[in-house]
N, C-alpha and C positions, 0 to 999 in steps of 0.2 A: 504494500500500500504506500503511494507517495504521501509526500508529508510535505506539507506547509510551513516553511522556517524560512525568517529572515538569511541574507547573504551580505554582511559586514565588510566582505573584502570586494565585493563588485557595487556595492550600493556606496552614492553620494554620500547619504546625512548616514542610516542607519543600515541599508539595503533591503528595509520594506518591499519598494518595488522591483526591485533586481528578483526577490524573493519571490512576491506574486507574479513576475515576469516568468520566473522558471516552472512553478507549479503550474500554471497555464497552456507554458508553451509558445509563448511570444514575446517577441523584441522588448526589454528593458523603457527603450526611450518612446514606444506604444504607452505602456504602464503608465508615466512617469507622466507624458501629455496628459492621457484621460485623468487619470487623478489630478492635476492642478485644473484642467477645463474642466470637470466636474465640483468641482472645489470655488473656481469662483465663478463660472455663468451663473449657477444660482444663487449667488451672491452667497457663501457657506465658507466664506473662507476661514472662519473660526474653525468652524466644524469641520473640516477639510483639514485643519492644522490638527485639532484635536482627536479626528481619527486615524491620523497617522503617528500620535503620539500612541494612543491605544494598542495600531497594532506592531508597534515597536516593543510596549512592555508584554503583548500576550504574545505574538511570535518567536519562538526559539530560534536561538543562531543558531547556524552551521558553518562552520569557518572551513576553509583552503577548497571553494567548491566553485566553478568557472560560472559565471552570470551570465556568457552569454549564450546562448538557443540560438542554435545551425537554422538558416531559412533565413527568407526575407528580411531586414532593417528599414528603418524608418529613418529617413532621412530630409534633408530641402533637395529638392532638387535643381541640378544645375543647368538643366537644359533646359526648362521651363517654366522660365522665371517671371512673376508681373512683379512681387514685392521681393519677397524673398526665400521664392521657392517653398513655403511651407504647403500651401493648397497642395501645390502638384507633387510632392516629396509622399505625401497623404494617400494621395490619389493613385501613385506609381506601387504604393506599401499594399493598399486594396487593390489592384489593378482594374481602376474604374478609369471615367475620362477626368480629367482636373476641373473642366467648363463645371460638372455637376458637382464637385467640392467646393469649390470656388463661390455657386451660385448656391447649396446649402450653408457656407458660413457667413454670406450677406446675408440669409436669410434669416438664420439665428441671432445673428446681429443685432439686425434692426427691430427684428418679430416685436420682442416687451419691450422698444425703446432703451434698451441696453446698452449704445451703441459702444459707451467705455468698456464696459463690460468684453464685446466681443474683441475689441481692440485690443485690450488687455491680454485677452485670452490669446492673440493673434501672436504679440511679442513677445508674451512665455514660451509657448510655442517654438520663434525664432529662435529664441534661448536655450531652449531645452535640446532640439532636434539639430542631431551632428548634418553639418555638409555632407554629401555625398561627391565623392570621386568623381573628375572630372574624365569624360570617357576616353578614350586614347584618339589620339588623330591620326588620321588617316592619310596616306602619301593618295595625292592623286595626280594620275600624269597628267602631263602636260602635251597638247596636240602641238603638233607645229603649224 
C-alpha cells in the first residue's frame, strides 16, 4: 500500500507538495500551482497557509526519496509566448490548444470581478513554473 508522506529533501518550504506530487503521480510544480491558485482565487489565502501548515504537522517525512515523477513537466512555454508562457506551458502539460487556457483564465478572471485576484494568480504562476528548454535549432540549407 503507498503511503502518503511529506519529501523534505525535494520540497521548497516542507515538501508537502513534492509529497502529494509523488502519491498522485504528477509533476511537483502541477501541485505547487493548484495549491496557491486554489488558495487565493477564493480569496482562502489564510486557509491555504493554514492547510499546508496542517498537513506539514500530520504528514510523515520520508527522507533521501527522489520528488521527481518520470512523464510530462509543467512548465512556461517558450515557443508560445503572449505574457509569459504560462497559458501555453499549461496547455502543452494537458495537451489541449493554449487559445482554450488562455480564454478559460480570462474567464475566471473577470467571472466574480476578481480581476486582482486572477492577476495575482497569473504571476504566482510565472513564479512558480520552471522555463522550459528552449528547442534545438535547426540547420537549414540554404538554396543558391
Amino acid at each position: 500500500m503507498k503511503r502518503l508522506t511529506r519529501i523534505p529533501d525535494a520540497g521548497r518550504i516542507a515538501g508537502v507538495c513534492a509529497g502529494l506530487a509523488a502519491y498522485l503521480g504528477v509533476d511537483v510544480t502541477f501541485v505547487r500551482l493548484a495549491w496557491l491558485v486554489l488558495s487565493i482565487v477564493p480569496g482562502c489565502l489564510i486557509g491555504g497557509l493554514i492547510a499546508y501548515l496542517v498537513a506539514w504537522a500530520v504528514m510523515p517525512p520520508e527522507w533521501n526519496v527522489p520528488g521527481t515523477v518520470p512523464g510530462p513537466r509543467l512548465r512556461r512555454s517558450v515557443t508560445d509566448v503572449r505574457i509569459a508562457g504560462v497559458c501555453a506551458g499549461i496547455a502543452e502539460f494537458l495537451t489541449v490548444d493554449p487559445t482554450i487556457v488562455r480564454l478559460a483564465w480570462a474567464l475566471l478572471t473577470i467571472f466574480p470581478g476578481a480581476i486582482v485576484l486572477g492577476v495575482l494568480a497569473y504571476l504566482v504562476a510565472w513564479a512558480l513554473m520552471p522555463k522550459a528548454s528552449a528547442p534545438p535549432l535547426q540547420a537549414v540549407p540554404a538554396t543558391p
